[in-house]
C-alpha positions as YAML, in Angstrom:
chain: A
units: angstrom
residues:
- id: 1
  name: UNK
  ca: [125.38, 69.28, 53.26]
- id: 2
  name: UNK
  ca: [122.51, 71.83, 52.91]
- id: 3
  name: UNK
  ca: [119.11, 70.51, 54.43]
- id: 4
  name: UNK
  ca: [116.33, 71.01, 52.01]
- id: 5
  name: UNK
  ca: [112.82, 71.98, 54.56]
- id: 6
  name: UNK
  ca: [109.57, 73.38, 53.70]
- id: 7
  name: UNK
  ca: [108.88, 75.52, 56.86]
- id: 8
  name: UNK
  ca: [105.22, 75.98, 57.35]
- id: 9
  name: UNK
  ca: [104.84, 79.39, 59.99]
- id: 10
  name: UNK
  ca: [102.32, 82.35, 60.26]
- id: 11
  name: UNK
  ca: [104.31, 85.46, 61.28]
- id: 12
  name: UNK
  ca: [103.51, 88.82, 62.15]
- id: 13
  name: UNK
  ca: [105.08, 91.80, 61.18]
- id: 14
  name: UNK
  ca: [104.41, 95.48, 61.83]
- id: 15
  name: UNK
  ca: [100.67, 94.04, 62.46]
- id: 16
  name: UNK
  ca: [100.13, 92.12, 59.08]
- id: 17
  name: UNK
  ca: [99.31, 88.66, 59.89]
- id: 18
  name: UNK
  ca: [100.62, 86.29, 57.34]
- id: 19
  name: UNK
  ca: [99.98, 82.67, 57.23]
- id: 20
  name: UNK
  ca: [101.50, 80.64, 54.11]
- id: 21
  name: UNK
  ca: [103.81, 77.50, 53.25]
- id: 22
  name: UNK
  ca: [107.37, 78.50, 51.36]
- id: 23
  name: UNK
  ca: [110.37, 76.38, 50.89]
- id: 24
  name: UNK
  ca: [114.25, 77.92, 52.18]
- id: 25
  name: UNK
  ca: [117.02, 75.49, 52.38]
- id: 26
  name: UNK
  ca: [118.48, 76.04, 56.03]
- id: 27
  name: UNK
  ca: [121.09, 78.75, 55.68]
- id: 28
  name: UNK
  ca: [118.88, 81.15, 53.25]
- id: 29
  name: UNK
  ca: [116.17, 80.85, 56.27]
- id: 30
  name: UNK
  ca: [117.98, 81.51, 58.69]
- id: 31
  name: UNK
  ca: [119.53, 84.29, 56.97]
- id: 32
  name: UNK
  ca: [116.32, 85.73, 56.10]
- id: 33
  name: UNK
  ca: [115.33, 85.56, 59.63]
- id: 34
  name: UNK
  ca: [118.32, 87.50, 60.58]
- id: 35
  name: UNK
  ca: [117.47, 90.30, 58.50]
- id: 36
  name: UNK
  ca: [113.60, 90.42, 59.07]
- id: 37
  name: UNK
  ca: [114.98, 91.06, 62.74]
- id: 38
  name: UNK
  ca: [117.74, 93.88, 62.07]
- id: 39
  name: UNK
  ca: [115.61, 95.33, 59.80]
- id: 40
  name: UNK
  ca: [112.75, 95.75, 62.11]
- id: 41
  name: UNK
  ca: [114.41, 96.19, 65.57]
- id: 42
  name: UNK
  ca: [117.41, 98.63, 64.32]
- id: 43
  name: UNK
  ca: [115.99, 99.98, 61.45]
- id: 44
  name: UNK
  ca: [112.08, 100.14, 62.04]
- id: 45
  name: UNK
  ca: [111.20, 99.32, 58.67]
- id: 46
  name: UNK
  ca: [108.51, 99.11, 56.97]
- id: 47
  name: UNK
  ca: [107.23, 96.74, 54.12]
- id: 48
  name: UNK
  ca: [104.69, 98.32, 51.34]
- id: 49
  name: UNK
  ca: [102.42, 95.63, 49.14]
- id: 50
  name: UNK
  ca: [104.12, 92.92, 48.90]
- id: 51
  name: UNK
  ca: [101.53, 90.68, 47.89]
- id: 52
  name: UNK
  ca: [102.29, 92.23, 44.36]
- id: 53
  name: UNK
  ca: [105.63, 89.89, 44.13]
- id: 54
  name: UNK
  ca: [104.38, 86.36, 42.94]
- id: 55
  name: UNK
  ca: [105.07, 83.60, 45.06]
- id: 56
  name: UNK
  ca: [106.15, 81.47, 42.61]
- id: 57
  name: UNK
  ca: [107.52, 81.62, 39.03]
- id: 58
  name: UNK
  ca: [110.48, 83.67, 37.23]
- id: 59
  name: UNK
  ca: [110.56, 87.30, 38.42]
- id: 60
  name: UNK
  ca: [113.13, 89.94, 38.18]
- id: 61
  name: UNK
  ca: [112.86, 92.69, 41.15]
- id: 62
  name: UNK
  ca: [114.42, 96.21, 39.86]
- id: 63
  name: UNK
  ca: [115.02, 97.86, 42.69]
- id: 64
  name: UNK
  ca: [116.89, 101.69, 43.30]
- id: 65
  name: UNK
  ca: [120.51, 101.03, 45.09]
- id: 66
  name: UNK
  ca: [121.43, 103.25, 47.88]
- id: 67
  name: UNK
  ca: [123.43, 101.06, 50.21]
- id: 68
  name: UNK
  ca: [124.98, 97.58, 50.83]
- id: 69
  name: UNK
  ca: [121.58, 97.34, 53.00]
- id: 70
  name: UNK
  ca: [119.25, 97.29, 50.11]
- id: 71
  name: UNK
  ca: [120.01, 93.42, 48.91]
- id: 72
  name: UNK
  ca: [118.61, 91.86, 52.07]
- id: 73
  name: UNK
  ca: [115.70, 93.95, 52.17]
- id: 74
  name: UNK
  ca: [114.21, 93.37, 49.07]
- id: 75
  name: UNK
  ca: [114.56, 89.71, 49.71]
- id: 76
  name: UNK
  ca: [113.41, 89.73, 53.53]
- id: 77
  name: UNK
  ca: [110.28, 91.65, 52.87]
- id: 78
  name: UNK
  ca: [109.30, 88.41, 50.81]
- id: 79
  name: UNK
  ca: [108.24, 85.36, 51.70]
- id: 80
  name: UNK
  ca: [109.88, 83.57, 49.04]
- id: 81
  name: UNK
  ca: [113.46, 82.49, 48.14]
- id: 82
  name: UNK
  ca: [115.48, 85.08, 46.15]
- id: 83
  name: UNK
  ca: [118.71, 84.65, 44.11]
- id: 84
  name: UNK
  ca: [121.34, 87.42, 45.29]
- id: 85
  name: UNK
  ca: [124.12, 89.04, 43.29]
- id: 86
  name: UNK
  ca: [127.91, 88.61, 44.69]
- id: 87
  name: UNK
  ca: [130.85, 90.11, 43.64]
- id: 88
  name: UNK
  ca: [132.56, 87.23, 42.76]
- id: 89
  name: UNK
  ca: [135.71, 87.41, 45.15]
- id: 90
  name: UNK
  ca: [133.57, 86.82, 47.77]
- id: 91
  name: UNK
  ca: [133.56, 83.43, 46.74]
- id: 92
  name: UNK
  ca: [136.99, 82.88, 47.29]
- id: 93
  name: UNK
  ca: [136.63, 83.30, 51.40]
- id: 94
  name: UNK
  ca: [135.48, 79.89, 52.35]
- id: 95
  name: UNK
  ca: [133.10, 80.78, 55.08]
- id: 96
  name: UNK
  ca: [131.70, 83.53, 53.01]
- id: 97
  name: UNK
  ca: [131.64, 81.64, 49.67]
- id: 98
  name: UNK
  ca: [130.17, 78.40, 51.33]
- id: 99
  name: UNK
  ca: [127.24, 80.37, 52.57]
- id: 100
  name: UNK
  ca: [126.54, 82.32, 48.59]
- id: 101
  name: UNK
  ca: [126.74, 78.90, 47.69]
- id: 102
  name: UNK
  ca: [124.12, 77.92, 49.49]
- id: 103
  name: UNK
  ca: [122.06, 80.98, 49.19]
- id: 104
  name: UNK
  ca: [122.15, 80.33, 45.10]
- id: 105
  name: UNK
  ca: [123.81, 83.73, 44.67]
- id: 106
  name: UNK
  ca: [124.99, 84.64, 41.62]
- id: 107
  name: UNK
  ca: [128.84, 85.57, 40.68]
- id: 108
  name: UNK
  ca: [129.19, 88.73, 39.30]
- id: 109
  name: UNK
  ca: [132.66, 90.71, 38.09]
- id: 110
  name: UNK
  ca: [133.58, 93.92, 39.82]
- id: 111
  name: UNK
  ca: [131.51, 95.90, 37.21]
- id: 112
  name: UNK
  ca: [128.13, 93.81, 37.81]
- id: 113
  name: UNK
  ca: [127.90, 91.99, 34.67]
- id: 114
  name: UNK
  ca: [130.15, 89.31, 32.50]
- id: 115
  name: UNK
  ca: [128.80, 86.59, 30.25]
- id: 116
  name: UNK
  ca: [128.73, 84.12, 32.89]
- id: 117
  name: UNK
  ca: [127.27, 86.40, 34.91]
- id: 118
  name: UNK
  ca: [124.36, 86.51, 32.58]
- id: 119
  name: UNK
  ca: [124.01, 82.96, 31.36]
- id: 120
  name: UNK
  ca: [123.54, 81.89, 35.18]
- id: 121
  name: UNK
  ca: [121.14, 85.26, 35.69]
- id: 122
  name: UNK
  ca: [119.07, 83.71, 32.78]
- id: 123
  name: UNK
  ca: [119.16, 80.16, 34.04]
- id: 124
  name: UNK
  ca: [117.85, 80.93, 37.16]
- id: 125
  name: UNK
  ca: [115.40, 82.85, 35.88]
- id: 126
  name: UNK
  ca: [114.69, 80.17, 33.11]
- id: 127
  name: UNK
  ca: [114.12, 77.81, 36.53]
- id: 128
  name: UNK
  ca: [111.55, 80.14, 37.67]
- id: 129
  name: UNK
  ca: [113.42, 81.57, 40.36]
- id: 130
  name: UNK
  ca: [113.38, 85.09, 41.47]
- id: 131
  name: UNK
  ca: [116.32, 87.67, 41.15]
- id: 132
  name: UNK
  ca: [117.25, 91.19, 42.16]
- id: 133
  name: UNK
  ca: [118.54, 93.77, 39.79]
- id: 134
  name: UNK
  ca: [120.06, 97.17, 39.91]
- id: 135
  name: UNK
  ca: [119.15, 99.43, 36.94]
- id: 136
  name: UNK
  ca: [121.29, 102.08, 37.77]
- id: 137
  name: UNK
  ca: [124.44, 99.65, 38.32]
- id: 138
  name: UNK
  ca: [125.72, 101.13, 41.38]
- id: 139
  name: UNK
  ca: [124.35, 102.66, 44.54]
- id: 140
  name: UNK
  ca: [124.00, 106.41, 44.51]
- id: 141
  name: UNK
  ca: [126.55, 108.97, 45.43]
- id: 142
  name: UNK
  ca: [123.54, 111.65, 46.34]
- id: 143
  name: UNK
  ca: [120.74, 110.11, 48.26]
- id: 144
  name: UNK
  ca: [119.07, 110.78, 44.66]
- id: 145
  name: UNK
  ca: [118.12, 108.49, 42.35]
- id: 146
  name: UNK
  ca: [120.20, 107.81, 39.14]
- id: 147
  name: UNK
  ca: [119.62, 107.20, 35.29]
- id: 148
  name: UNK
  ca: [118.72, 103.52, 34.02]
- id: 149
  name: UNK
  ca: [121.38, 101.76, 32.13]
- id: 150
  name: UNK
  ca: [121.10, 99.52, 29.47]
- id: 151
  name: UNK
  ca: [122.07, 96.20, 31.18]
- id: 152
  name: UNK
  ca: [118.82, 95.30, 32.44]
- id: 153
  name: UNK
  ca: [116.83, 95.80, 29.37]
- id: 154
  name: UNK
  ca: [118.69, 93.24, 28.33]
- id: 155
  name: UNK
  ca: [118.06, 90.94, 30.62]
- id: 156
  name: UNK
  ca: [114.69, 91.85, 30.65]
- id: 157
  name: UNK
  ca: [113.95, 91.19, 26.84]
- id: 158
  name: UNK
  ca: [116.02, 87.82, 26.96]
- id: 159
  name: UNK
  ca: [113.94, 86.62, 29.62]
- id: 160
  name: UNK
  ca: [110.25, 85.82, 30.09]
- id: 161
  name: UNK
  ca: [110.14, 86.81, 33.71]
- id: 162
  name: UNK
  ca: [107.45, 89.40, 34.94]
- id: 163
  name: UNK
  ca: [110.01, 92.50, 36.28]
- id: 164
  name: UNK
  ca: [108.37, 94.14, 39.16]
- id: 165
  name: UNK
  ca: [109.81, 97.71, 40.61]
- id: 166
  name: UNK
  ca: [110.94, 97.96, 43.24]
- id: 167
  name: UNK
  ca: [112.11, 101.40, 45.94]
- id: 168
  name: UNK
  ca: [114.24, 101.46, 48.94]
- id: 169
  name: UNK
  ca: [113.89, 104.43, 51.17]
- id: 170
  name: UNK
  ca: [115.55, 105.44, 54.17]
- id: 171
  name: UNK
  ca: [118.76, 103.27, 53.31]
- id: 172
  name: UNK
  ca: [120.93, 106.77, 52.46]
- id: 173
  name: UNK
  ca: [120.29, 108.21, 55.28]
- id: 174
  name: UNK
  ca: [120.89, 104.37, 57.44]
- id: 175
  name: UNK
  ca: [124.34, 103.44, 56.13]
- id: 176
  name: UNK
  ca: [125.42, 105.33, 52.55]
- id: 177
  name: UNK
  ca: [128.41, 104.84, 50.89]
- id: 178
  name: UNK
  ca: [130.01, 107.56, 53.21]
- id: 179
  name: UNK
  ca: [129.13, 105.55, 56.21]
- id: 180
  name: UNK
  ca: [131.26, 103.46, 57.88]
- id: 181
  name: UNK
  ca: [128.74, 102.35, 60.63]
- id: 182
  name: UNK
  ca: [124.88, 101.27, 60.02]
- id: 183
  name: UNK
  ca: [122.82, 104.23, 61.73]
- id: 184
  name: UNK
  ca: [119.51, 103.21, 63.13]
- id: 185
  name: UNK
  ca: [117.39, 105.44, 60.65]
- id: 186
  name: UNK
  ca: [114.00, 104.62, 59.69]
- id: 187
  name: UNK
  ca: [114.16, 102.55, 56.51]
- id: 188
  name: UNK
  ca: [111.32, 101.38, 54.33]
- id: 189
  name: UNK
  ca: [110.67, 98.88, 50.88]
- id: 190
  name: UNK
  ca: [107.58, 99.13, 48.37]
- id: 191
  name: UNK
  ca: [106.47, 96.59, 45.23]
- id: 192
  name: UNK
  ca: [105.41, 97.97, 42.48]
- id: 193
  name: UNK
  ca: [102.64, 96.55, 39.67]
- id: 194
  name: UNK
  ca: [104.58, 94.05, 37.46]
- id: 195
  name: UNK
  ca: [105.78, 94.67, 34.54]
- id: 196
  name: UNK
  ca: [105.47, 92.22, 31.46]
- id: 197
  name: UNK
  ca: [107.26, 94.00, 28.19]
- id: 198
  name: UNK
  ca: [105.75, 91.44, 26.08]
- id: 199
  name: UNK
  ca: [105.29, 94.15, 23.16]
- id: 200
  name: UNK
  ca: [109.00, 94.95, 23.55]
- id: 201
  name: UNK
  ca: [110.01, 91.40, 23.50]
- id: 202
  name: UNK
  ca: [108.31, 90.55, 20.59]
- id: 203
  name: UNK
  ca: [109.34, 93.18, 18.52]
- id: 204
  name: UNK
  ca: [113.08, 92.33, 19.48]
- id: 205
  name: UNK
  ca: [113.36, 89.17, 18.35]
- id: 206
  name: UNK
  ca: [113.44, 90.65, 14.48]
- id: 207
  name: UNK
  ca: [114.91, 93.90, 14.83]
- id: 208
  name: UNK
  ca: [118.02, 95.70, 13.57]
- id: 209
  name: UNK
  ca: [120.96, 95.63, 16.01]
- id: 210
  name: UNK
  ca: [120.55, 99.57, 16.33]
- id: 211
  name: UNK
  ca: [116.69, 98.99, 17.40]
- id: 212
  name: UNK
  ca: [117.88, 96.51, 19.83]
- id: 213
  name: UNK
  ca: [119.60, 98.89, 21.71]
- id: 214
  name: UNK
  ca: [117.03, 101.23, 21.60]
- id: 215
  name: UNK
  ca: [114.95, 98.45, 23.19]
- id: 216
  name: UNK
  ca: [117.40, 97.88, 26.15]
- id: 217
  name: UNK
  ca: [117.75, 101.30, 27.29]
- id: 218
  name: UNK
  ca: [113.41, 102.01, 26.59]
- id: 219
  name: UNK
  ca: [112.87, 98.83, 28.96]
- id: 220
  name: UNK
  ca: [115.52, 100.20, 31.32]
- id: 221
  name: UNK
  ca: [113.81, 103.84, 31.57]
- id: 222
  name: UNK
  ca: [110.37, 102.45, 31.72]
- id: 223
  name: UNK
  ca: [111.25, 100.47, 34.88]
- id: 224
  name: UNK
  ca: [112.95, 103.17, 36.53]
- id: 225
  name: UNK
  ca: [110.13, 105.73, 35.62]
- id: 226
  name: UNK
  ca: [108.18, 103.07, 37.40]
- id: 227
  name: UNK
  ca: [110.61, 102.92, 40.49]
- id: 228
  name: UNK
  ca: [110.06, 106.82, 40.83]
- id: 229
  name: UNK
  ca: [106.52, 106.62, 40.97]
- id: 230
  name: UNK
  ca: [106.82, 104.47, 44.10]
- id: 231
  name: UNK
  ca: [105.87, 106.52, 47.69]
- id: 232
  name: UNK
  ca: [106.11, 105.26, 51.02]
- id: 233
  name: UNK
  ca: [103.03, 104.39, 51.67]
- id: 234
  name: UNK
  ca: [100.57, 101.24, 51.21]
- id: 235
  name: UNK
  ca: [98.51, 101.60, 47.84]
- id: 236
  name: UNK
  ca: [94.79, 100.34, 48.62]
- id: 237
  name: UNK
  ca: [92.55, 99.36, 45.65]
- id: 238
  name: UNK
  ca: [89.36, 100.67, 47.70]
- id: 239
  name: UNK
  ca: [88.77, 102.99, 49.80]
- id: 240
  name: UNK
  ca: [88.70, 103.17, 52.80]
...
């Protein structure tokens, strides 16, 4: 059985003071925990306007993929329950599978994608939930960032969820595919400005089938142009 809690806290990290009410079932808060604590004790990370994620509602957080590190940390620099991605053979372990479960992550085939995989994406999303996406598919080879494909303009158009950029940095150089060992390199995570597409959207739902496409892949580049623009560092609206 999974207890439901609303944990009311006020937390400090890297000397933002943050006081607010969120619900976690048990197991996602304690995982999140977990991570907020690697994160900033191995890693020394770093968390860039986060306030720009909305604390409630659909949202779809396209983030740059780098390592298996990158997941967690665009959930744990939120204070808000996020629905994960998981190949789904992990689900057959029943330790492993037991805890997705309760995390609400999201079976996915080898490749990242499937019907099912999408229907459930879109559900939780119709719900108002929040979800991470990859728009390059897989994490980079390089260190460098990668084109956009298709798959999450589609999501994006069939949804009504705000998509907000997302960039990872540091996670290359922390534990990269040619790792085999985490290495205790600085790492850091920045929010973009949403992202609404509601011109996009509109004009999809009479288009040709070859427009369509064209949609997809525009939404796709637009996000990552926007994922590119992102630099370490927080963005005031004022100065000083």
């Amino acid at each position: 059985m999974v207890w439901r809690l609303v944990f009311f806290w006020t937390l400090d990290v890297g000397g933002w003071g943050f006081s607010l009410t969120t619900a976690m079932n048990f197991s996602y808060y304690v995982g999140w925990l977990f991570f907020r604590a690697v994160y900033r004790f191995y890693f020394r990370w770093r968390v860039y306007n986060p306030e720009r994620v909305p604390l409630r509602g659909s949202v779809i957080l396209a983030s740059n993929h780098a390592s298996f590190i990158d997941p967690p940390l665009v959930g744990a620099g939120l204070h808000r329950k996020i629905n994960y991605l998981a190949r789904e053979s992990l689900f057959r372990f029943p330790i492993v599978g037991r805890v997705l479960h309760s995390w609400s992550a999201v079976p996915v085939d080898r490749d990242g994608g499937g019907a099912a995989g999408l229907k459930t994406i879109l559900d939780r999303l119709l719900d108002g939930g929040g979800i991470i996406l990859f728009p390059e598919g897989t994490r980079t080879k390089d260190g460098n960032l990668q084109p956009a494909r298709s798959g999450i303009g589609l999501t994006v158009i069939k949804s009504d969820a705000v998509v907000v950029p997302v960039r990872v940095f540091g996670t290359f150089q922390a534990y990269g595919r040619h790792m085999r060992f985490p290495r205790p390199r600085p790492i850091a995570v920045k929010y973009g400005e949403p992202l609404r597409f509601e011109v996009l959207r509109f004009e999809a739902k009479n288009c040709s089938k070859a427009r369509l496409r064209q949609i997809y892949q525009q939404v796709a580049d637009e996000i990552m142009a926007a994922i590119v623009r992102l630099e370490p560092h927080e963005d005031k609206a004022a100065f000083p």
